[in-house]
DSSP file (Angstrom, degrees, kcal/mol; ACC not computed):
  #  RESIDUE AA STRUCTURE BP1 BP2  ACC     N-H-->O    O-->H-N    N-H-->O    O-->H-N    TCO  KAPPA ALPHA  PHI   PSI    X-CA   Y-CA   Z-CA
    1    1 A X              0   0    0      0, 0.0     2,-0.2     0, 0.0     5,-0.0   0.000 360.0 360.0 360.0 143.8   29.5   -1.4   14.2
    2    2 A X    >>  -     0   0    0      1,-0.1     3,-3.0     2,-0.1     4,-2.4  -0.621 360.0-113.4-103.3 171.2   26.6   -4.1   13.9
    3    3 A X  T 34>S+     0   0    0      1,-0.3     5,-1.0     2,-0.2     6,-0.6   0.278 108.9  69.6 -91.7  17.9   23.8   -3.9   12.3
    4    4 A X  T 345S+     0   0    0      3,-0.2    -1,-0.3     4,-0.1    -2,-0.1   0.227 112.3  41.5 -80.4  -8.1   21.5   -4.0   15.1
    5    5 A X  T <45S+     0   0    0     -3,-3.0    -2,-0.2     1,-0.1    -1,-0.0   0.748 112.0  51.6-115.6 -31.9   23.0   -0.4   15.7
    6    6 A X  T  <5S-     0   0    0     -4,-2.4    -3,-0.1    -5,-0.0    -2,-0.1  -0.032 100.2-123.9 -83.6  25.5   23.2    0.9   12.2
    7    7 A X  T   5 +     0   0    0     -5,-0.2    -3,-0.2     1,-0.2    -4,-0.1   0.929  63.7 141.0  59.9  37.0   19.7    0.2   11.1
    8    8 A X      < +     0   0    0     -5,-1.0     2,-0.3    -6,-0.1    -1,-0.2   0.918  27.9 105.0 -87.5 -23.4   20.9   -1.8    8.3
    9    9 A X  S >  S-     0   0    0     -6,-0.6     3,-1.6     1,-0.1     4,-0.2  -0.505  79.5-120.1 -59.8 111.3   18.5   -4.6    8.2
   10   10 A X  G >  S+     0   0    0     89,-0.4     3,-2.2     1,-0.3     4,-0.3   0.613 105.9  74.7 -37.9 -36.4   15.8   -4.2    5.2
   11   11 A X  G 3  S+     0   0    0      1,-0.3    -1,-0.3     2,-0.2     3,-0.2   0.529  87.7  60.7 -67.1  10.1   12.8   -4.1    7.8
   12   12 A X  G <  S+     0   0    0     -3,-1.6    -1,-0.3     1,-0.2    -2,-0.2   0.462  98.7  63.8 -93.0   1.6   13.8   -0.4    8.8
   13   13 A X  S <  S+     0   0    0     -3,-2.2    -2,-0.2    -4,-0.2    -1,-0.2   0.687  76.9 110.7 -90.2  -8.2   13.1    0.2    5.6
   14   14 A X        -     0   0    0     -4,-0.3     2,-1.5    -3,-0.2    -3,-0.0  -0.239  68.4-123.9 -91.9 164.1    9.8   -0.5    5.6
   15   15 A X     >  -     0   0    0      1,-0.2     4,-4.8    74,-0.1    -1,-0.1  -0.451  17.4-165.6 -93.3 105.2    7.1    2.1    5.1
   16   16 A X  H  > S+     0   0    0     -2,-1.5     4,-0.6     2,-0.2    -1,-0.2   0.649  90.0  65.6 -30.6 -27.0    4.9    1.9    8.0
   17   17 A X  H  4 S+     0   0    0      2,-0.1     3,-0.5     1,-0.1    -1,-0.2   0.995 114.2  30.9 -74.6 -74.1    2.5    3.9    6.3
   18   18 A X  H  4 S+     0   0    0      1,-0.2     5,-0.3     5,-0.1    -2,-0.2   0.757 100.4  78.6 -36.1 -50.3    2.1    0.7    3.5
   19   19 A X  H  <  +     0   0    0     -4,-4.8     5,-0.3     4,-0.1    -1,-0.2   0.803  62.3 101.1 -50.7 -50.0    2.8   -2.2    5.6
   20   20 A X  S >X S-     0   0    0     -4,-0.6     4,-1.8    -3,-0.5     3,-0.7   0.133  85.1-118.0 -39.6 141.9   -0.9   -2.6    7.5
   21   21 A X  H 3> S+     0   0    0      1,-0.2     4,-2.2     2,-0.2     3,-0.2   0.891 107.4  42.0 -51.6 -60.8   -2.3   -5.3    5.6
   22   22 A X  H 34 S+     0   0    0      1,-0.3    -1,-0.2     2,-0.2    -2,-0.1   0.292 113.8  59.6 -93.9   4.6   -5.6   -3.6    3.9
   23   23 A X  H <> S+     0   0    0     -3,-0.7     4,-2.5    -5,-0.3    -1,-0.3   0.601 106.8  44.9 -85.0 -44.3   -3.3   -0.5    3.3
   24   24 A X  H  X S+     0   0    0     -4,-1.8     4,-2.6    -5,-0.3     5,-0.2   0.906 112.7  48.8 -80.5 -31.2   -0.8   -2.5    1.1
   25   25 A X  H  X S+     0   0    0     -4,-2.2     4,-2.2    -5,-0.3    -1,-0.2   0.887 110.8  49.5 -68.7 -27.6   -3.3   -4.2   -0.8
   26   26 A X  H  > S+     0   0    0      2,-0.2     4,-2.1    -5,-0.2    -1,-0.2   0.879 111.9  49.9 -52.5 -63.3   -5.2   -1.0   -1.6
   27   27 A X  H  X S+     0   0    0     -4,-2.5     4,-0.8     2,-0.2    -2,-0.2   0.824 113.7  45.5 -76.0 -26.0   -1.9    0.4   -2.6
   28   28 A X  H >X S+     0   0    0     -4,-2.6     3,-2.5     2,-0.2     4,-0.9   0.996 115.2  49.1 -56.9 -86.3   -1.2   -3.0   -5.0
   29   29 A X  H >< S+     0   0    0     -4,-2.2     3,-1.7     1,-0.3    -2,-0.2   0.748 109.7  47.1 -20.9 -61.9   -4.5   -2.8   -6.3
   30   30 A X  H >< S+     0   0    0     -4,-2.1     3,-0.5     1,-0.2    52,-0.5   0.588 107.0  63.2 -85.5 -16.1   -4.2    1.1   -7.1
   31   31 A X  H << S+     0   0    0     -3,-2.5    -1,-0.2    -4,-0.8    -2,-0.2   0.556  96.0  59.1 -67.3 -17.9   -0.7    0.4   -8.8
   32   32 A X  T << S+     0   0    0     -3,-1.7     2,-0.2    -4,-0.9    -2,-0.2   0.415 113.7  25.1-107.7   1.5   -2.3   -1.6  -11.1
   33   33 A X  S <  S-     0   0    0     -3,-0.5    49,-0.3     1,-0.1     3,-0.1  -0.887  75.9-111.8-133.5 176.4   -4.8    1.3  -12.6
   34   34 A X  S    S-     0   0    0      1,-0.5    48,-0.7    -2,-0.2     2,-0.2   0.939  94.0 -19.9 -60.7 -68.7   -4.9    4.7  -12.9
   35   35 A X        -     0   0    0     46,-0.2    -1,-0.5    -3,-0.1    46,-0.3  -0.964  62.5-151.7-148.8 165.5   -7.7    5.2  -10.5
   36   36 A X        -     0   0    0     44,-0.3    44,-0.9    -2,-0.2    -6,-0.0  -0.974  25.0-110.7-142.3 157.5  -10.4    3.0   -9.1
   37   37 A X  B >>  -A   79   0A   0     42,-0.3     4,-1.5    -2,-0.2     3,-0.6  -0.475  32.5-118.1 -84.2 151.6  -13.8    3.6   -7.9
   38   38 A X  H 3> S+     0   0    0     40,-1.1     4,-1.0     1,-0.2    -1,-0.1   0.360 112.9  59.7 -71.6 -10.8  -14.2    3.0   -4.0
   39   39 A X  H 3> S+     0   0    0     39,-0.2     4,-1.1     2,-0.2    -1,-0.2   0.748 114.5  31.5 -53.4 -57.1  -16.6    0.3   -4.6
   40   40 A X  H <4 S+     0   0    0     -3,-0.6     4,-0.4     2,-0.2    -2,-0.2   0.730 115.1  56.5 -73.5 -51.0  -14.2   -2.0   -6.7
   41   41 A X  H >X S+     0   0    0     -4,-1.5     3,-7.6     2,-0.2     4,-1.2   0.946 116.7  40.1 -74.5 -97.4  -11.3   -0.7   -4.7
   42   42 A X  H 3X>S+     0   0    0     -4,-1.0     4,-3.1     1,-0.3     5,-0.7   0.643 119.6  46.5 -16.2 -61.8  -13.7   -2.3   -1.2
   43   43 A X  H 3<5S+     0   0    0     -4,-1.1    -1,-0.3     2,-0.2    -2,-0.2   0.673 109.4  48.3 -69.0 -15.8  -14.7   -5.1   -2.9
   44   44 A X  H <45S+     0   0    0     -3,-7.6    -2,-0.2    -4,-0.4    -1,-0.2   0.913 125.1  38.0 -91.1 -45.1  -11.1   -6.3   -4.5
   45   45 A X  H  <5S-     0   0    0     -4,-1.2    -2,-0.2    -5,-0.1    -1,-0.2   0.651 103.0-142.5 -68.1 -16.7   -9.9   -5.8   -1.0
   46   46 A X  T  <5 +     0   0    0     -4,-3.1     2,-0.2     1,-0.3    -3,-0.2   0.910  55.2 118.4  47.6  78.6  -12.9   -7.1    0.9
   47   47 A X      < -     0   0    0     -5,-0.7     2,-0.3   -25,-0.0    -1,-0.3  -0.841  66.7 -99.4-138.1 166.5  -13.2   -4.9    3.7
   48   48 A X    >>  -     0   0    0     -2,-0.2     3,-3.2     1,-0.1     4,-2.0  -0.754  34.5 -95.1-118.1 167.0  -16.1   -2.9    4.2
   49   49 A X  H 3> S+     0   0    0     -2,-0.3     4,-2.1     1,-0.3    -1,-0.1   0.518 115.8  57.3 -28.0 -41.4  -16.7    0.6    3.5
   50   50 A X  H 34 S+     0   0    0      2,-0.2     4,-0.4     1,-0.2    -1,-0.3   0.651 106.7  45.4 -82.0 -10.1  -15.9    1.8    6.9
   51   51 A X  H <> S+     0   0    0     -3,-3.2     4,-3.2     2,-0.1     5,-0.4   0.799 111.9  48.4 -90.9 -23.3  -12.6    0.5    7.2
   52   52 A X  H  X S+     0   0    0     -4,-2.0     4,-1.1     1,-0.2     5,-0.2   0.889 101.4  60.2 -97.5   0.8  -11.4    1.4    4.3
   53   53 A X  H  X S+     0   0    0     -4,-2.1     4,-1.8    -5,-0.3    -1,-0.2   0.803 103.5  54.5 -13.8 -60.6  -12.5    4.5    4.5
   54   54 A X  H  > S+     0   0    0     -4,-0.4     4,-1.0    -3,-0.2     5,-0.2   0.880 113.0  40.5 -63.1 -55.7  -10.3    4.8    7.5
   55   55 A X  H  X S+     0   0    0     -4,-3.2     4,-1.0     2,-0.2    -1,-0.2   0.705 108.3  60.2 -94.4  -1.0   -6.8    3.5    5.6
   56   56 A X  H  X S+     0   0    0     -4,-1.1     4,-2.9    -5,-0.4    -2,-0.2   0.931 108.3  51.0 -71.0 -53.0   -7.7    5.7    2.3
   57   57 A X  H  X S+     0   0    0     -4,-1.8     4,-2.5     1,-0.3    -2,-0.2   0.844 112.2  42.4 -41.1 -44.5   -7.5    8.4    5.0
   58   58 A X  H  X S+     0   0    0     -4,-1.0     4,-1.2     1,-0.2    -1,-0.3   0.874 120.6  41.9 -73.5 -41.8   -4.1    7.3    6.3
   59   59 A X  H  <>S+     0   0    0     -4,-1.0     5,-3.9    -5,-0.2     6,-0.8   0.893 112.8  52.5 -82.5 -23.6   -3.0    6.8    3.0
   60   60 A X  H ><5S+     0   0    0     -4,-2.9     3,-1.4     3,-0.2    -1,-0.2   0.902 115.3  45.8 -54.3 -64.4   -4.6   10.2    1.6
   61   61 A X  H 3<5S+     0   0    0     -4,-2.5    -2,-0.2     1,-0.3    -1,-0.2   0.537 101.2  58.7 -63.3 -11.7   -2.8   12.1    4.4
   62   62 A X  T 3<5S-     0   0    0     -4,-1.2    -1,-0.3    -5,-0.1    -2,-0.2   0.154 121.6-111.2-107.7   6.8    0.7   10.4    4.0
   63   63 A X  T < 5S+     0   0    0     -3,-1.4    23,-0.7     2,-0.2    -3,-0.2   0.888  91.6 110.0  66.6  23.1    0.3   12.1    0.2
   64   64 A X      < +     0   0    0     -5,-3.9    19,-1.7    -6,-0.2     2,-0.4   0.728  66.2  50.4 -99.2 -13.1   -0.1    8.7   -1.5
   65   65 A X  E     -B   82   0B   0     -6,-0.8     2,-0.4    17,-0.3    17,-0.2  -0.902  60.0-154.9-124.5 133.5   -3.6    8.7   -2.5
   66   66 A X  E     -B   81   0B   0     15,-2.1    15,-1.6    -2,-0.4     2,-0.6  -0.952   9.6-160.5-109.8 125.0   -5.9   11.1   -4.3
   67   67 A X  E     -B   80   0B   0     -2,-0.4    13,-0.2    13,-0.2     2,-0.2  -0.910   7.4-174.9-110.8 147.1   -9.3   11.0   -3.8
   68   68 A X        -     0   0    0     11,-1.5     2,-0.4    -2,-0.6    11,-0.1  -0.304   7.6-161.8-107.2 177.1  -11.5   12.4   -6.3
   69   69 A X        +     0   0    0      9,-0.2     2,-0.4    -2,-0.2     9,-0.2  -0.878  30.1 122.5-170.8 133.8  -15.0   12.6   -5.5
   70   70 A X  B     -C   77   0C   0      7,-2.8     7,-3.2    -2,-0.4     2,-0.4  -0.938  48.0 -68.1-165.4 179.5  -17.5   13.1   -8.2
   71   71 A X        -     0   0    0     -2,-0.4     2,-0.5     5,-0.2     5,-0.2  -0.987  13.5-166.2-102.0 135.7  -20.7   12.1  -10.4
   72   72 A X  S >  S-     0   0    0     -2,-0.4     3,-1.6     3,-0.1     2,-1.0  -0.990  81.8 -51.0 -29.8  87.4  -21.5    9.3  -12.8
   73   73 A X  T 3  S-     0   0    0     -2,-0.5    -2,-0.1     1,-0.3     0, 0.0  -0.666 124.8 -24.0  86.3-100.3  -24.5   10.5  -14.4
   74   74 A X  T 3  S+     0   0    0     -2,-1.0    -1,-0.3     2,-0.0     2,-0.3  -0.067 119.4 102.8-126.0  17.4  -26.8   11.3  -11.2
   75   75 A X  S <  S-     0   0    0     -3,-1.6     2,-0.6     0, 0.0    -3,-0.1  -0.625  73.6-133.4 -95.3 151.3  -24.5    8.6   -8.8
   76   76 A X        -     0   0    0     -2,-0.3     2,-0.3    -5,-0.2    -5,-0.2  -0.983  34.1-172.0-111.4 120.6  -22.0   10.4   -6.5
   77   77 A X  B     -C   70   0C   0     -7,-3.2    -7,-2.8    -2,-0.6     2,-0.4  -0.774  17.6-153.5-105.9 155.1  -18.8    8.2   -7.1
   78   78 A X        -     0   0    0     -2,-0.3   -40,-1.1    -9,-0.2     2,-0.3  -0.932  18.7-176.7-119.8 142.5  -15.2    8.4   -5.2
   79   79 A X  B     -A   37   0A   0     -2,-0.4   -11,-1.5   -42,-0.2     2,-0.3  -0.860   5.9-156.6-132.0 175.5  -12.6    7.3   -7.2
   80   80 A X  E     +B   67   0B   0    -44,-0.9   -44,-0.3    -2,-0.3     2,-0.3  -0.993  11.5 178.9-148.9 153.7   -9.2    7.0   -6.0
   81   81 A X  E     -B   66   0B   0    -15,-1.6   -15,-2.1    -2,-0.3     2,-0.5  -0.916  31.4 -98.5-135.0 158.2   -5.8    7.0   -7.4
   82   82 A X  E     -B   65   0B   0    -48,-0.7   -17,-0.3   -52,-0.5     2,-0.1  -0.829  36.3-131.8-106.3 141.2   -2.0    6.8   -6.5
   83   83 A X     >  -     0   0    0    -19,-1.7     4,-1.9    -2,-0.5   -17,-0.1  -0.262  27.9-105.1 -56.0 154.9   -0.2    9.9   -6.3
   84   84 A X  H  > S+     0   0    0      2,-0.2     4,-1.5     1,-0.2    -1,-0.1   0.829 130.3  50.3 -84.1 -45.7    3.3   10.2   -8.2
   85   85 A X  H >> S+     0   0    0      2,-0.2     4,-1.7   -22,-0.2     3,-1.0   0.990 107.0  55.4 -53.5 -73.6    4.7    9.9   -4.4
   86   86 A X  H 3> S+     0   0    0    -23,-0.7     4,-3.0     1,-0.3    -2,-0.2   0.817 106.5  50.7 -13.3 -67.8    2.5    6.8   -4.0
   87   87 A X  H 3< S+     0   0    0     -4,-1.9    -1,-0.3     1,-0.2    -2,-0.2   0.687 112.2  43.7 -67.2 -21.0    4.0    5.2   -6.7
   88   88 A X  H << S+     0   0    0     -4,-1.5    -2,-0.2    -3,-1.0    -1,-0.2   0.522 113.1  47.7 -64.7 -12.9    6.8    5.7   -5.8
   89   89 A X  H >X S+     0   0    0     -4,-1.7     4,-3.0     2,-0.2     3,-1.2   0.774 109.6  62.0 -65.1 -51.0    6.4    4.8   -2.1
   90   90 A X  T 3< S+     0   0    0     -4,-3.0    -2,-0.2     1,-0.3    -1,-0.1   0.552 105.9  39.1 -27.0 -52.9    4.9    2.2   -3.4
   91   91 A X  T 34 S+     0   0    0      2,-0.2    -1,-0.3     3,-0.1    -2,-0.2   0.166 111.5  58.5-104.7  22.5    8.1    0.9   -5.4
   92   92 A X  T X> S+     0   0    0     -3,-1.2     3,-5.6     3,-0.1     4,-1.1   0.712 100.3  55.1-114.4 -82.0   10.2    1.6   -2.8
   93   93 A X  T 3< S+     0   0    0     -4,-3.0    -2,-0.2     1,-0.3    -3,-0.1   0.511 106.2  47.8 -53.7  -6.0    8.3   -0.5   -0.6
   94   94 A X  T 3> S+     0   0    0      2,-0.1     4,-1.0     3,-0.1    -1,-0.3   0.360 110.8  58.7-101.8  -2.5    8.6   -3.8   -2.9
   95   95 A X  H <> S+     0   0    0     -3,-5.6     4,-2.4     1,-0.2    -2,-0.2   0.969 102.3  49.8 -79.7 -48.1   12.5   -3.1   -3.2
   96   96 A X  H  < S+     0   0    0     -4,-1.1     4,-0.4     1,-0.3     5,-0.3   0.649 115.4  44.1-102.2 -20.6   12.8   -3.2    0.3
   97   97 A X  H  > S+     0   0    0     -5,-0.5     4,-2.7     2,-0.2     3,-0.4   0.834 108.6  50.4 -87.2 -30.3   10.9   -6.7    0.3
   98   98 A X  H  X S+     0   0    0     -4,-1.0     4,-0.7     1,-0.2    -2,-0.2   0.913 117.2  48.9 -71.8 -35.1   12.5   -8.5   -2.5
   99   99 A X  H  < S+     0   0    0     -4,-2.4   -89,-0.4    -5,-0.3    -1,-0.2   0.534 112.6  46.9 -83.5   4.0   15.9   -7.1   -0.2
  100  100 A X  H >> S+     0   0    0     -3,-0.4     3,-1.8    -4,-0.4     4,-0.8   0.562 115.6  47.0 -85.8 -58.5   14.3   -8.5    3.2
  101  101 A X  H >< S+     0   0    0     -4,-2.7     2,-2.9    -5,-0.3     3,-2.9   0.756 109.7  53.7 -41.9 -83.5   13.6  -11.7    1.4
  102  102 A X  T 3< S+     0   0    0     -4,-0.7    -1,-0.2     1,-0.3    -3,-0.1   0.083 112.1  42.5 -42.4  18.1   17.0  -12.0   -0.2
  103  103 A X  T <4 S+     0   0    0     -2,-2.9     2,-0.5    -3,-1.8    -1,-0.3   0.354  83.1 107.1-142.1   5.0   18.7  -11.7    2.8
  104  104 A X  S << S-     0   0    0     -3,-2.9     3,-0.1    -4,-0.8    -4,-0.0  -0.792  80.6-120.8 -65.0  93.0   16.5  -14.0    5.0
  105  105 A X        -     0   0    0     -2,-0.5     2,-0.2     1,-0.1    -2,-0.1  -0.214  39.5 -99.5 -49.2 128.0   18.8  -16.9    5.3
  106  106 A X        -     0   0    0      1,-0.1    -1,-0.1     3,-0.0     3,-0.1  -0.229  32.2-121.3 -56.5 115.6   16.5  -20.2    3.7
  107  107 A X        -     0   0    0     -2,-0.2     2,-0.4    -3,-0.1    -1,-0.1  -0.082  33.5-112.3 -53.4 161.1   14.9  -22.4    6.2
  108  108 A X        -     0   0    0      1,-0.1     2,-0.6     2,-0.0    -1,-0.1  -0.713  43.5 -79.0-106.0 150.5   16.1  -26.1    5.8
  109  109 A X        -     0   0    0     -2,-0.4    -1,-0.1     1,-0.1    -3,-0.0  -0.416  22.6-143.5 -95.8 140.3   13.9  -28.6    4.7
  110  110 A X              0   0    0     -2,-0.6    -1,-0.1     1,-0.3    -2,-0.0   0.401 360.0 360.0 -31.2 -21.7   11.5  -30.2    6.6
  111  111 A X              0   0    0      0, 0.0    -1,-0.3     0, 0.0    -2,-0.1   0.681 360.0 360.0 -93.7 360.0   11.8  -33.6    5.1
């Protein structure tokens, strides 16, 4: 059977949820603290509040994200965090790239 019929190829593995650009970077970012305030989070990703608003939502609903919502002093803060699912979605989803690269035959060189 080939593998255009058995799914075998490392891009079926990948998690739709994660790929979208300002979704993976969010989730990279959020792998790399415990939680981060929605401010920092906006700004590291540099999108503006209302989109990422929009993929915290995606990412919230898909059980990867927690959002907390709270004060600092007399501020109302959001912070956000990855879920134990997250992180693991998360490392799932760089296996399944290093295994996409490594199996991407190497372009020949240009010179």
């Amino acid at each position: 059977m080939s593998a255009r019929r058995t799914g075998a190829h490392p891009r079926h593995r990948l998690d739709e949820v994660i790929h979208a650009p300002v979704r993976l970077s969010a989730m990279a970012a959020l792998a790399a603290a415990d939680r981060i305030a929605f401010g920092l989070l906006r700004d590291t990703v540099e999108v503006s509040d209302s989109l990422l608003s929009r993929h915290v939502l995606t990412l919230e609903t898909a059980g990867y994200v927690e959002v907390v919502k709270g004060y600092e002093g007399k501020r109302p803060r959001t912070w956000l965090s990855l879920t134990d699912e997250g992180r693991a979605a998360f490392e799932r989803y760089q296996r399944t790239l290093r295994a996409l690269i490594d199996t991407t035959t190497p372009a020949q060189d240009a010179d």
